[in-house]
SEMINU-98500 format. One record per residue: x, y negated, z of N, C-alpha, C in turn; residue number from 0; residue in one letter. Coordinates in nm, 3 decimals, always signed. Layout:
BEGIN
(sevo (X, Y, Z), (X, Y, Z), (X, Y, Z), NUM, 'A');
...
This chain:
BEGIN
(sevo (+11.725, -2.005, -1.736), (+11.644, -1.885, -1.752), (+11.692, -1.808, -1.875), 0, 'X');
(sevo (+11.714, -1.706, -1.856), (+11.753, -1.557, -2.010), (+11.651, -1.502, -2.025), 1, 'X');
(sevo (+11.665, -1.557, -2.165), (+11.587, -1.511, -2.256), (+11.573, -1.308, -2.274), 2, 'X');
(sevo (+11.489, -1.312, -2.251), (+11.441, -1.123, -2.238), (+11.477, -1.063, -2.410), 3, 'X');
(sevo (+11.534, -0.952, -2.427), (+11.545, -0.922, -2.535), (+11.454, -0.903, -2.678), 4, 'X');
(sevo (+11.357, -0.862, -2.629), (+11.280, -0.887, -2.742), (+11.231, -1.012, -2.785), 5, 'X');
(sevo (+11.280, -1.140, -2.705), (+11.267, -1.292, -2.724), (+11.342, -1.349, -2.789), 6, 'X');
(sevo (+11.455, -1.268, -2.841), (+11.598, -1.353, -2.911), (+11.566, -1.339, -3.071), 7, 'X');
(sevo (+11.620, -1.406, -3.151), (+11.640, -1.434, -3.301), (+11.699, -1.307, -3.340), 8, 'X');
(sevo (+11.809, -1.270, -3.310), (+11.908, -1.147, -3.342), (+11.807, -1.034, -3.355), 9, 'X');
(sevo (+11.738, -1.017, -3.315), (+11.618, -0.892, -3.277), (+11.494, -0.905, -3.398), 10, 'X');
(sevo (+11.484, -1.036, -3.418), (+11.377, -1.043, -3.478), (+11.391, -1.041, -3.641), 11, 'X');
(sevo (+11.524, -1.088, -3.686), (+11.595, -1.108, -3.814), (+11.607, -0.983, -3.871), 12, 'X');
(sevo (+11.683, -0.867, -3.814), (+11.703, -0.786, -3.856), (+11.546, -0.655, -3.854), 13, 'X');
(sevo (+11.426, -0.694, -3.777), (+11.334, -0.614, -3.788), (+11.259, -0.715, -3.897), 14, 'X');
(sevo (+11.247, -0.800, -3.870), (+11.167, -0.833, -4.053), (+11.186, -0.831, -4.190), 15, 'X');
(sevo (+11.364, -0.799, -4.139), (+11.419, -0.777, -4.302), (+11.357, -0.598, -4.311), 16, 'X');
(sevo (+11.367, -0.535, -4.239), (+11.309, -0.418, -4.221), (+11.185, -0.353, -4.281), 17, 'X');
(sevo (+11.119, -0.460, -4.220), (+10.957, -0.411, -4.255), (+10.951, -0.479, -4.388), 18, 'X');
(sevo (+10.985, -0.540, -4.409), (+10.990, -0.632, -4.571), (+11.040, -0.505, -4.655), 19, 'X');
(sevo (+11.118, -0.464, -4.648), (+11.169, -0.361, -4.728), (+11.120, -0.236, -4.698), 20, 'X');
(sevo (+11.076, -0.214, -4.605), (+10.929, -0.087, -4.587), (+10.811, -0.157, -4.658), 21, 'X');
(sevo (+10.778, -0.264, -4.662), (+10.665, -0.314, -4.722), (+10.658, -0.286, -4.877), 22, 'X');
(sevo (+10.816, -0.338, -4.945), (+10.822, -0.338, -5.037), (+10.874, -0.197, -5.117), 23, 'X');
(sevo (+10.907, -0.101, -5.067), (+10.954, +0.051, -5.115), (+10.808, +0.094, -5.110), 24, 'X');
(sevo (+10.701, +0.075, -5.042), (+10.563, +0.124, -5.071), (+10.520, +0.068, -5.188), 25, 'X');
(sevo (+10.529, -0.064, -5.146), (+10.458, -0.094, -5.298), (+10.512, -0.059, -5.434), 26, 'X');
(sevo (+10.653, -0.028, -5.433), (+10.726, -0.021, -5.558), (+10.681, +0.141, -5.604), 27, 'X');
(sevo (+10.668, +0.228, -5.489), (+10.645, +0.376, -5.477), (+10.502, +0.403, -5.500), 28, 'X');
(sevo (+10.402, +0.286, -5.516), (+10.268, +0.375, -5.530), (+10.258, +0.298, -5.698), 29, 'X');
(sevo (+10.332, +0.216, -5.749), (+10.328, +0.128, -5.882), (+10.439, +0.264, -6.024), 30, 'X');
(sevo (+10.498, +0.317, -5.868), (+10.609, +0.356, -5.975), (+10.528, +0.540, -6.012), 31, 'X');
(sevo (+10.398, +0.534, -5.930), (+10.338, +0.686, -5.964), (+10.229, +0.655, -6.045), 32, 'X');
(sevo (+10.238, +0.547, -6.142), (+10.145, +0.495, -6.238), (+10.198, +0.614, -6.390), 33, 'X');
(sevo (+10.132, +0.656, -6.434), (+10.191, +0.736, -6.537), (+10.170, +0.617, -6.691), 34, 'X');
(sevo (+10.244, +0.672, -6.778), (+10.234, +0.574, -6.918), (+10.076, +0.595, -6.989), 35, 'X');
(sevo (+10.020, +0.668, -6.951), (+9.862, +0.669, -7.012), (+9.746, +0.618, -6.934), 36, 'X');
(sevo (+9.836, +0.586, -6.797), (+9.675, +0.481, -6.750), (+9.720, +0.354, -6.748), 37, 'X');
(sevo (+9.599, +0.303, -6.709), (+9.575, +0.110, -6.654), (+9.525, +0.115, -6.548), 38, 'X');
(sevo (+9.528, -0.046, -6.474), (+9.439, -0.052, -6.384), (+9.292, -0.050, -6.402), 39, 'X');
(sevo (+9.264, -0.020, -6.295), (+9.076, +0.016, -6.292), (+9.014, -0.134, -6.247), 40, 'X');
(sevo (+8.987, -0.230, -6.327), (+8.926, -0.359, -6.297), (+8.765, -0.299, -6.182), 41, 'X');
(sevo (+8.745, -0.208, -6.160), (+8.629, -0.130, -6.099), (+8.659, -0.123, -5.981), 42, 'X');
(sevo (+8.817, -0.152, -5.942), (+8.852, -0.085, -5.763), (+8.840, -0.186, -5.714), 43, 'X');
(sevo (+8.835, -0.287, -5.728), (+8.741, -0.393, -5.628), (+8.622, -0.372, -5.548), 44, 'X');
(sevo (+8.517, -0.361, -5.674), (+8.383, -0.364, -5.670), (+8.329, -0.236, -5.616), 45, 'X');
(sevo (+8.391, -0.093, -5.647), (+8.328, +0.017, -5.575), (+8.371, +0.035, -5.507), 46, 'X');
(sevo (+8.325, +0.136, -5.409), (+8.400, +0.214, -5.304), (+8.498, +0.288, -5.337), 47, 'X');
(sevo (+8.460, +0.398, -5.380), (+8.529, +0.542, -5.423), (+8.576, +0.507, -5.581), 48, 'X');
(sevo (+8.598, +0.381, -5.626), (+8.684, +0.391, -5.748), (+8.818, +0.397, -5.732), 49, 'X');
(sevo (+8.886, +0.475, -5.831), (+9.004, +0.496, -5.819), (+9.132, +0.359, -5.842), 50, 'X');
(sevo (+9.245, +0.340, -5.819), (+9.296, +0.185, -5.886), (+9.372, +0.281, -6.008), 51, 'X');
(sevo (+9.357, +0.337, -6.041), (+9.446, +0.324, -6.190), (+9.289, +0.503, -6.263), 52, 'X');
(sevo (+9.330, +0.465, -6.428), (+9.205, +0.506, -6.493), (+9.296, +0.578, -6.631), 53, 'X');
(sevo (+9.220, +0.647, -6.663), (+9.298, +0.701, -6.807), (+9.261, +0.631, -6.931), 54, 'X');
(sevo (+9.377, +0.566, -6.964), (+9.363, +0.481, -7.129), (+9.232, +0.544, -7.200), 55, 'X');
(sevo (+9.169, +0.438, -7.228), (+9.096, +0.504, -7.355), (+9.161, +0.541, -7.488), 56, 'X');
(sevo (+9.092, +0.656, -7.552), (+9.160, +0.711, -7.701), (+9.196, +0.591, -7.780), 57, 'X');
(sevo (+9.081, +0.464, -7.785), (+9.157, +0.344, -7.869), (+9.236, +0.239, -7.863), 58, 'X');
(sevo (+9.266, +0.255, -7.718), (+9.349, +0.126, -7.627), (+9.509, +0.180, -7.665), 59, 'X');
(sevo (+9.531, +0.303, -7.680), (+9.668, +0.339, -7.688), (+9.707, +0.294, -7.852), 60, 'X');
């Protein structure tokens, strides 16, 4: 019995290296629009509508 194409290794190797590296250009791309005057918001857990990154306070810098 042959194996149907979307059933083979060859197919599957080269689409997970794929999405791994779509996975990981997002994450690097929403880390890398962090500016040098904020932090994370320990708050974006817990609320809804909190933002994940917050503007330094005047004494933290």
């Amino acid at each position: 019995m042959k194996a149907k194409w979307y059933e083979k290794k060859r197919v599957y190797i080269p689409l997970s290296i794929v999405l791994g590296l779509l996975g990981f250009d997002i994450l690097y791309g929403t880390l890398s629009a962090k500016k040098d005057d904020e932090e994370f918001n320990p708050e974006y857990y817990s609320h809804k509508n909190a933002p994940m990154f917050r503007k330094k306070q005047a004494s933290e810098k």
